[in-house]
C-alpha positions in Angstrom: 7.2 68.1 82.6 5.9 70.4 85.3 5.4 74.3 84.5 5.0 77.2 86.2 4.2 80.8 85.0 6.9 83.3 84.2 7.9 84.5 87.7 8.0 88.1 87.2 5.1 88.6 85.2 2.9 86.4 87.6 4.6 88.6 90.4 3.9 91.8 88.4 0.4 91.1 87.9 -0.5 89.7 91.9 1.8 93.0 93.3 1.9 95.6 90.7 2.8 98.3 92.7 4.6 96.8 95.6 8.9 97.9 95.6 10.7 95.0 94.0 14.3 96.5 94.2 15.5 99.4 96.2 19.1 101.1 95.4 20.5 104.3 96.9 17.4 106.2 96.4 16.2 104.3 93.5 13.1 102.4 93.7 11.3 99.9 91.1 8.3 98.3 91.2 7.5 94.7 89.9 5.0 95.8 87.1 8.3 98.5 86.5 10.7 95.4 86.6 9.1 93.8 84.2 8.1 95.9 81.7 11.8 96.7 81.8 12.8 93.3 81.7 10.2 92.9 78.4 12.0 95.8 76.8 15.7 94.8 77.1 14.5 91.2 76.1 13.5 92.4 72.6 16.8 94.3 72.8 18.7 91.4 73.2 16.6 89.5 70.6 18.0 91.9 68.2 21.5 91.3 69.4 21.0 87.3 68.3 20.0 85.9 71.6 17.4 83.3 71.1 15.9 80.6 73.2 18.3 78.4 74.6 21.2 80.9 74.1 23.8 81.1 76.8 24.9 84.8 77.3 27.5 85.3 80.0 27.4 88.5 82.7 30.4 90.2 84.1 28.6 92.6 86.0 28.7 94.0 90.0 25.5 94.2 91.2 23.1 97.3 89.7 19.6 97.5 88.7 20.6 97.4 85.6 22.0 93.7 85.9 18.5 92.7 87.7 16.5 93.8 84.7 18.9 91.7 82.5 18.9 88.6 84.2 14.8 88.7 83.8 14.9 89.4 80.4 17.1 86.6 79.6 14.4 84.7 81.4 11.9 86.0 79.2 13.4 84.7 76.3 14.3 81.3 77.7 17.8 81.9 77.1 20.8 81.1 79.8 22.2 83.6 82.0 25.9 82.7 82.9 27.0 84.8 85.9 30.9 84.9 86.5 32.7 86.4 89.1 34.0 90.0 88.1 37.4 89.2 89.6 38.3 86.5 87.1 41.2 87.1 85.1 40.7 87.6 81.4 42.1 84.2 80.6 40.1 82.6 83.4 37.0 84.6 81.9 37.9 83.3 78.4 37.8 79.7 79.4 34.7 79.9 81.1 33.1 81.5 78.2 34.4 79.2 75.6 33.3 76.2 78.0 29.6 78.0 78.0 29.6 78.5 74.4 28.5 82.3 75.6 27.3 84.0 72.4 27.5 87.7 73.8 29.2 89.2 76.6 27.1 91.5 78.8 29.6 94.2 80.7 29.4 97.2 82.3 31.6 99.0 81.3 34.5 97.9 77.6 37.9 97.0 79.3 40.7 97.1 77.2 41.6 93.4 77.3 38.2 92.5 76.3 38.9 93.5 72.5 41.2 90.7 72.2 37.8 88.0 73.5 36.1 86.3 70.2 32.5 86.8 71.6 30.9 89.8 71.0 30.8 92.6 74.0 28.0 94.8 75.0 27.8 97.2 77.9 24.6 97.6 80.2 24.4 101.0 78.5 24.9 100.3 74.8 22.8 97.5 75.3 19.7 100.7 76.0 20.4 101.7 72.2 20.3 98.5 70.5 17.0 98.4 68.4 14.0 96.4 70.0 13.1 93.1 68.0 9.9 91.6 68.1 10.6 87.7 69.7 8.4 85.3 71.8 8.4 86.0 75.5 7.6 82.8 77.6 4.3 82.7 79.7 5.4 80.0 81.7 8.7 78.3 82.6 9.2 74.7 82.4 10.7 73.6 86.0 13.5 71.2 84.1 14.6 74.0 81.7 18.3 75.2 82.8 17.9 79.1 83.8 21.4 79.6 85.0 25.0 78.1 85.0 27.1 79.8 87.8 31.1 78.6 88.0 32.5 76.6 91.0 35.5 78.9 91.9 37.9 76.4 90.8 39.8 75.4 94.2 40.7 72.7 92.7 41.5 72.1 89.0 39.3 74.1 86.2 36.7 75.3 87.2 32.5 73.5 86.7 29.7 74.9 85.5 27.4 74.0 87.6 23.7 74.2 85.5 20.7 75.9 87.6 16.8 74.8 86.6 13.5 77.1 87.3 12.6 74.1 89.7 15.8 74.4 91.7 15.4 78.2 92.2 11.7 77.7 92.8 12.4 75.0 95.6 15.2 76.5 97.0 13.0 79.9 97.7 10.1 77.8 98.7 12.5 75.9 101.1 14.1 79.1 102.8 10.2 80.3 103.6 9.1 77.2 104.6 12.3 77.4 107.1 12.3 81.9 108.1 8.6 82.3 107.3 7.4 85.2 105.6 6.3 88.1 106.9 4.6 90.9 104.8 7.1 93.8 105.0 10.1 91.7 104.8 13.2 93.7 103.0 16.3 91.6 102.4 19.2 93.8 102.0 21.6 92.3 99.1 25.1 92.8 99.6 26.6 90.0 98.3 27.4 89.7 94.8 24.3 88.7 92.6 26.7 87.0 90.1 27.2 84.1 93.2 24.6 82.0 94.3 23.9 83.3 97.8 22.8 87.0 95.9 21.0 85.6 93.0 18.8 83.4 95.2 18.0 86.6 97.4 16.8 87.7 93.7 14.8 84.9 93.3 13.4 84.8 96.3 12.0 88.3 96.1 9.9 87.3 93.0 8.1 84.5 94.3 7.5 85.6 97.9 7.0 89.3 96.6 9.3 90.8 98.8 11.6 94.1 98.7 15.0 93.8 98.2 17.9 96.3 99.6 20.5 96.4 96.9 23.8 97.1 97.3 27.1 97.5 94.8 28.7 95.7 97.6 29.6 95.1 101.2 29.8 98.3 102.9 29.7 97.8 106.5 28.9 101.5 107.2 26.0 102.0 104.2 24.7 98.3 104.8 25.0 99.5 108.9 22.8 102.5 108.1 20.6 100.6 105.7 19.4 98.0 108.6 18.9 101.0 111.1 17.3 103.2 108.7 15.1 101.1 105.6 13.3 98.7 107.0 15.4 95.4 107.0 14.6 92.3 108.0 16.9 89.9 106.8 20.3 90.0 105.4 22.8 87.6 104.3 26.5 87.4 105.2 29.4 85.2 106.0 31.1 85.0 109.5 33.8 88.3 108.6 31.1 90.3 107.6 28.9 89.5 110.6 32.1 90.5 113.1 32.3 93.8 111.3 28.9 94.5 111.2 28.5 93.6 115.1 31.7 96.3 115.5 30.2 98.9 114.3 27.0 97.9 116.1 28.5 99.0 119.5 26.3 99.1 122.5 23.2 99.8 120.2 21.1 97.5 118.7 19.2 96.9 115.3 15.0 97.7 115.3 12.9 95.0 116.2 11.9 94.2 112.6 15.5 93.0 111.6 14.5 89.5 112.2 17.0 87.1 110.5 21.3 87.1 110.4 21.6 84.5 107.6 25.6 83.6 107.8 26.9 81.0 105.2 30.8 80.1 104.5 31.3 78.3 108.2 30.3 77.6 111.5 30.1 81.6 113.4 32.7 81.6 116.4 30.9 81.0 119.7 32.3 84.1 121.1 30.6 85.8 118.3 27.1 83.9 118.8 28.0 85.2 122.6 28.0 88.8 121.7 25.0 88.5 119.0 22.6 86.8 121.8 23.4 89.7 123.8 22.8 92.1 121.4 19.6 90.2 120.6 20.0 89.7 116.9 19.2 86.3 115.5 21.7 84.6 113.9 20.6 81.7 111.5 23.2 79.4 110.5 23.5 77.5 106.9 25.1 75.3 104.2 24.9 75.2 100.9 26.6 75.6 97.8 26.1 75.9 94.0 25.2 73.1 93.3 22.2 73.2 96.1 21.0 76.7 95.3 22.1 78.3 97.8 21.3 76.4 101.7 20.2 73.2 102.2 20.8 73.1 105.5 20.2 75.1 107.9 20.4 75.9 112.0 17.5 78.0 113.4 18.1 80.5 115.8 16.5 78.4 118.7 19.3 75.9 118.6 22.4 78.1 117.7 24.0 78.5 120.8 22.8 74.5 122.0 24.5 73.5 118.9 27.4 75.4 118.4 29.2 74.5 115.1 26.5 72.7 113.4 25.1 73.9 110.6 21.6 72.5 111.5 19.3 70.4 109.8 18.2 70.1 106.1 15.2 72.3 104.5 12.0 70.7 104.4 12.4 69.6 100.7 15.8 68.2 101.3 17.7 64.8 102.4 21.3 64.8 103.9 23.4 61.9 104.9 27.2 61.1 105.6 28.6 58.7 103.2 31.6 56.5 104.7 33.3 53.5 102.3 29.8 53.8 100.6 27.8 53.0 103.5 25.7 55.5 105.6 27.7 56.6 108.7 26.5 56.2 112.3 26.4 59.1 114.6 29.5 61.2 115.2 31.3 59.0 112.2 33.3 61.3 109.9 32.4 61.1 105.9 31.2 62.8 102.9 28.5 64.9 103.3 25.7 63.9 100.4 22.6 65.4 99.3 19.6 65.1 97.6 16.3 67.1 96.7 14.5 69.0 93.7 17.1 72.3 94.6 19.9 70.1 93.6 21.9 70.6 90.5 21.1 68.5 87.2 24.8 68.6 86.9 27.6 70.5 85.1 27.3 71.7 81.7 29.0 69.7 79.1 30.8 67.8 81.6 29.2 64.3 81.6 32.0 62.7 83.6 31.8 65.3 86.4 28.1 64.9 86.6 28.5 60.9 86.4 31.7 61.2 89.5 29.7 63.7 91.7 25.3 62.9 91.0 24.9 59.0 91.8 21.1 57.7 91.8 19.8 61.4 92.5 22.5 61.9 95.3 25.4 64.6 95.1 28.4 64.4 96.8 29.4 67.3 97.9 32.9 66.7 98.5 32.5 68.1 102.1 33.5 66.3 105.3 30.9 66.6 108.3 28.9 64.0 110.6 25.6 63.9 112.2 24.7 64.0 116.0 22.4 61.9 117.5 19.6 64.1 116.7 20.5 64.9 113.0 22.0 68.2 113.5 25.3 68.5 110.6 28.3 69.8 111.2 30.6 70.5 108.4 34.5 69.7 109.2 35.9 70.5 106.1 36.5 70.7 102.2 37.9 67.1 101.2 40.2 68.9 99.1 41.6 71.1 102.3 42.6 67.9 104.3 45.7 67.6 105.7 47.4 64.6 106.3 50.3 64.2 108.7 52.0 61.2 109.5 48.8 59.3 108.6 46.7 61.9 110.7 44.1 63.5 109.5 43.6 67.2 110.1 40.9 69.3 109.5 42.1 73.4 109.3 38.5 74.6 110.0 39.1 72.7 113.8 42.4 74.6 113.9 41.0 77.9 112.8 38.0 77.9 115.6 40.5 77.5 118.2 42.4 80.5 116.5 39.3 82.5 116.5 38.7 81.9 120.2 41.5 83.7 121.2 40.6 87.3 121.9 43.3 89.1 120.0 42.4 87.1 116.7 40.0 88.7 114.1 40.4 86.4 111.1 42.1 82.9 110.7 43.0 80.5 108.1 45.1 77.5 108.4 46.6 75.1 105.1 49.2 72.1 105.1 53.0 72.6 103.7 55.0 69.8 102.9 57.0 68.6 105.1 59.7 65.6 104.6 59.3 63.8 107.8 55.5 64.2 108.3 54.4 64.4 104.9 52.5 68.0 105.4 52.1 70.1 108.5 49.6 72.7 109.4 50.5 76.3 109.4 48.6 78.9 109.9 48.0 82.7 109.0 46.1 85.9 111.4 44.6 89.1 111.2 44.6 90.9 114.9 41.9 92.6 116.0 42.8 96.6 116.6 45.4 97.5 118.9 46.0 94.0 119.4 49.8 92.4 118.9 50.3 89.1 117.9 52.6 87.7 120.2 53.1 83.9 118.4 54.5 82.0 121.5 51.3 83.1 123.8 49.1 82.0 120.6 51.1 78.5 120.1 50.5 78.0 123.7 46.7 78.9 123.8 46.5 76.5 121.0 48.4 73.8 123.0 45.8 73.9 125.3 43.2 72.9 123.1 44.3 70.9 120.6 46.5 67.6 120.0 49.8 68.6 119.8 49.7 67.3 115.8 47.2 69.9 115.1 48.9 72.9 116.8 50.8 75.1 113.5 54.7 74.6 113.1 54.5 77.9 111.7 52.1 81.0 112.7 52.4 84.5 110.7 49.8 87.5 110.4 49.4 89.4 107.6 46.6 92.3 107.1 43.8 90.5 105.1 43.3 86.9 104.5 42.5 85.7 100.8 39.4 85.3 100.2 36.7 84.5 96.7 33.9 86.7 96.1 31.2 85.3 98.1 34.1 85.8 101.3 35.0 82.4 101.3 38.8 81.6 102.8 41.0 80.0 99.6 42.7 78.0 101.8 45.3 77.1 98.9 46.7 80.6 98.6 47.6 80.9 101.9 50.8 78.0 101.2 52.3 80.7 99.0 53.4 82.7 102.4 55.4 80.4 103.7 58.4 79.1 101.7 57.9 75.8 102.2 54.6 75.9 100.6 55.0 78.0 97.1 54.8 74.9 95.3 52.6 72.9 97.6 49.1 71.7 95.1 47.7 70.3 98.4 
């Protein structure tokens, strides 16, 4: 089994004194980060973590929780990151399916006294006794590091088990796809505890690069941050990016800021319009949990030839579209498989997910999409999000980029109702731009124009935010339970 040295400490002892992590005005080196990391290791050693322990973090993004993931790492145990929005039963299950011995916090709720596993905040943790344990020198690639929770869209949710190697070749292929420059700052604003922040973590460790860290999204402080500190890259999603380009107004960012990363969906073209104009280069992705964050990705030189697609996959990478278990043609609608050393091993204690989604080193992603002729992807939708109407098939992401072309829409999400003639129909929610009305016949209309008249919603409302997961990800299945005909739609 291939090994590699302890990330950190490798990166503390090539870059010593070069700014790992940068929040508000705090600033920490990678000899600091570590030596830090080595500390709250032998703190958590006295706590009972061992190697091979799974200890579970419910944590927003802080220094604090950087230093704690890499002393996990020193010990060899499992960091299990969950979303801070979980409910406390939803939290409980995920825990018990972990086996989590300790529960890391930041600060003691109330309903967390009632959890079996023990509970220890970022700051108690400080005056715990340090006990004397074996930190690893070098990290074996196939070791799981991390086991991060598929949101649960559908059914309970996966944990979806993380190795060194698929962190390692998921940073190596993001550089070998942006390059790397020497003062590159990537400014963190998405949460740390889903896979598109902690790979930005990762990432700064073995490239040796500064990270901007935010609590979270911000669009003012993260605004200021790219003006003012030094960015080069940041990652977002296609909300954030429309905010962001708002507030931008007629200026634009510094020549370094060199990279928009957007996951979560194809950008609007009108939006890819207004970036180009601005200059900023907009690089699009997919990915997923199970990949490590993207494994594919559209470079800036293509993204206004291919609008929609979400490019090609990283160097290390395969991709294919699986049809009736054949490889589809060109332009031929089917599951959207992948395979390389980023990919998930598969999901803890869950042999008969792993088995149903990782066939002869290929995951199936559940995705629909199709290749061009030239191999670009383009992602048409969740399998799960599928609506079918009198034998039609519909595909809401469609639906929702003609929504977003109109110029009085901001945000847009479309889901099927039941229906007793057609089985389901689409209907579809908004969120108007400022000093915009939503006048629903002129929409319907717009939308008659552009798409079959199957496709166009039987029912339009708007409402003042969409629902959306942590990593700002439309849950498509929550938006049934505003129309009546949908509360008790599963679909």
């Amino acid at each position: 089994m291939t090994s590699l040295p302890n990330f950190l400490k490798k990166r503390a002892f090539l870059t010593p004194n070069r700014t790992a992590v940068e929040m508000g005005e705090q600033t920490i080196t990678f000899q600091e980060l570590y030596q830090s990391s080595v500390h709250l290791s032998r703190k958590l050693s006295f706590a009972g973590v061992k190697k091979g322990s799974t200890v579970s973090l419910f944590m927003n993004n802080s220094v604090e929780l950087v230093q704690l993931i890499f002393a996990l790492k020193n010990i060899g145990a499992i960091a299990v990151l969950h979303n801070t929005r979980l409910t406390s039963a939803e939290l409980a299950y995920q825990m018990n399916d972990a086996a989590s011995i300790l529960l890391l916090v930041d600060d003691v709720q109330e309903w967390m006294m009632e959890l079996s596993t023990p509970v220890i905040t970022r700051y108690s943790l400080k005056d715990l006794e340090e006990k004397p344990c074996t930190l690893l020198d070098e990290f074996c690639l196939d070791d799981v590091t991390t086991i991060m929770y598929t949101s649960g869209t559908t059914g309970f949710p996966k944990g979806v088990k993380q190795t060194h190697g698929n962190h390692f070749w998921s940073a190596t292929g993001s550089a070998f796809n942006l390059g790397l420059h020497e003062d590159d700052c990537w400014l963190l604003a998405v949460p740390i505890f889903h896979i598109s922040g902690y790979s930005i973590l990762m990432r700064s460790v073995l490239y040796g690069m500064k990270v901007r860290l935010h609590k979270r999204f911000d669009v003012d402080f993260v605004h200021q941050d790219i003006m003012t500190k030094g960015v080069t890259i940041i990652s977002v999603v296609s909300s954030m990016l429309h905010v962001l380009i708002e507030k931008l107004g007629k200026d634009q960012y510094p020549s370094e800021f060199r990279c928009m990363l957007v996951g979560g969906g194809p950008v609007p073209q009108s939006l890819l319009m207004s970036c180009k104009e601005k200059e900023i280069p907009v690089i699009q992705t997919y990915g997923m949990t199970e990949t490590c964050s993207q494994i594919v990705t559209l470079s800036a030189e293509y993204a206004l030839k291919k609008i929609g697609s979400a490019g090609k996959p990283l160097f290390p990478s395969q991709l294919k579209i699986s049809l009736h278990d054949k490889e589809a043609g060109a332009h031929i609608i089917g599951e959207i498989m992948v395979k390389g050393p980023n990919v998930t091993p598969g999901y803890f204690n869950n042999k008969a997910a792993t088995a149903s989604s990782i066939r002869e080193g290929w995951l199936y992603t559940g995705d629909l999409g199709y290749l061009d002729e030239e191999g670009f992807l383009y992602v048409v939708d969740r399998r799960s999000d599928l609506i079918i109407s009198g034998g039609e098939n519909i595909y809401p992401a469609e639906i929702e980029a003609a929504m977003l072309s109109h110029p009085s829409i901001l945000e847009a999400g479309v889901t099927g109702v039941k229906d007793e003639k057609w089985g389901q129909v689409p209907v579809g929610v908004v969120v108007t731009k400022k000093d915009r009305k939503l006048d629903v016949e002129e929409l319907l209309d717009y939308l008659s124009s552009k798409l079959a008249k199957f496709k166009v919603p039987k029912e339009l409302i708007e409402v003042d935010i969409l629902p959306r997961n942590a990593s700002n990800k439309l849950v498509r299945k929550e938006l049934a339970k505003l129309f009546p005909k949908g509360e008790d739609d599963e679909s």
